[in-house]
N, C-alpha and C positions, 0 to 999 in steps of 0.2 A: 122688573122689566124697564127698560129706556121707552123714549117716548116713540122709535121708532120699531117696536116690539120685540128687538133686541134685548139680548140681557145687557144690562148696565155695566157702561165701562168703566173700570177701573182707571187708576191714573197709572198703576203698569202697565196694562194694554194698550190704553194709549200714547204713552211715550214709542212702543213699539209699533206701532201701527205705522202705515207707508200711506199718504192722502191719496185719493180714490182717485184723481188724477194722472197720478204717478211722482217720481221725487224719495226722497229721504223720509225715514221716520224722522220724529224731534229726536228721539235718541242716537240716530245717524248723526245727526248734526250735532250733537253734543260730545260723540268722539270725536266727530273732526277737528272740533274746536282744543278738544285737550291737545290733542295729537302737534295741531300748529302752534299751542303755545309750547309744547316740547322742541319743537323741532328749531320755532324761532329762539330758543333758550339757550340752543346746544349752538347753533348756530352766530349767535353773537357773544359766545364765549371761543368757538374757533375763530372768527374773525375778530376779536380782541386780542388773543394769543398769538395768530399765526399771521402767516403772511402767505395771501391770496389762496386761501383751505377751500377746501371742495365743501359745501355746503348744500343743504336740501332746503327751501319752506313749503313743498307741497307733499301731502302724504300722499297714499294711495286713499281710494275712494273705501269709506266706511265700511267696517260689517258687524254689525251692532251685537247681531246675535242673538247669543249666551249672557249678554255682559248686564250687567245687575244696574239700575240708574243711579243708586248710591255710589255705589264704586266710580261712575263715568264723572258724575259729579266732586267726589272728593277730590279725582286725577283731576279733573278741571280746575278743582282751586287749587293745587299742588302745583300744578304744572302752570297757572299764571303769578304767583307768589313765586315761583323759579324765576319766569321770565322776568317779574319787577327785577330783581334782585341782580339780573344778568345786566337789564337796564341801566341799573343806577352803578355799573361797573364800568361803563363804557364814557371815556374820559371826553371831554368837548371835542380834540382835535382825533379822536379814533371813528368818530359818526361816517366819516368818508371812507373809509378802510372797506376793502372789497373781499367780499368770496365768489370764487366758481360756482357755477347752479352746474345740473347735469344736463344742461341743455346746452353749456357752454357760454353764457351766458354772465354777464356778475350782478353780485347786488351787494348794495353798502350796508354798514350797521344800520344806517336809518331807514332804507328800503325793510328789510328785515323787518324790525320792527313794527314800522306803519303797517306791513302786509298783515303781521301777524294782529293788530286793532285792528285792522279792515276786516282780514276772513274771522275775527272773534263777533265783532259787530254783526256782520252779515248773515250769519249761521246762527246766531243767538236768537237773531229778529224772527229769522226760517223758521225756529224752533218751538217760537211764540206763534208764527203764521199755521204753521199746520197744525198746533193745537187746537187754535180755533175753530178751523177747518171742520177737523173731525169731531170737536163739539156741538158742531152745526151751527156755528158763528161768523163764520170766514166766509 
């Protein structure tokens, strides 16, 4: 039993867990995370290649599910090891190069990018925050 006479939680359930507030699981935010560093991957490889491509970096909002943590996590380091690599493709003078968002909108290689460090940074931290949270830390 936990200390709050609950049976003791696992570290599956609690990746799955949504904090008693309201919000994302950790594991919500652990797809998100994969998801934008796909999207920023595919994204500054059409904007290397093309000229002014229609581009995404926001997915839709998470649904964790079914989805097994191991798996979220390996797609997380697959899909940021993508993104290095899309990175270190993109030549000094291509940083400014534009795509269309669906909103009409553009954003450069290096918007791309940074967005995709910001929302990994942000949603990682999230991920740590309502861990704690529901360990009764937070």
């Amino acid at each position: 039993m936990g200390p709050d006479g609950d049976e003791e939680r696992t570290p599956e359930d609690l990746v799955l867990r949504r904090p008693p507030g309201g919000g994302w699981s950790a594991l919500e935010h652990a797809v998100w995370v994969a998801e934008v560093l796909a999207l920023a991957a595919d994204a500054l490889e059409r904007i290397r290649l093309q000229d002014h491509p229609s581009v995404t970096v926001e997915p839709p909002a998470p649904t964790a599910g079914a989805t097994e943590p191991g798996a979220v996590l390996d797609r997380m380091e697959e899909e940021a090891e993508r993104l290095a690599q899309s990175i270190g493709r993109v030549d000094a003078h291509d940083w400014k190069r534009v795509g269309r968002l669906p909103d009409g909108g553009e954003a450069s290689a290096l918007h791309v990018a940074r967005h995709a460090v910001h929302q990994g940074f942000h949603h990682l931290r999230e991920t740590d925050r309502v861990l704690s949270q529901l360990r009764g830390r937070g």
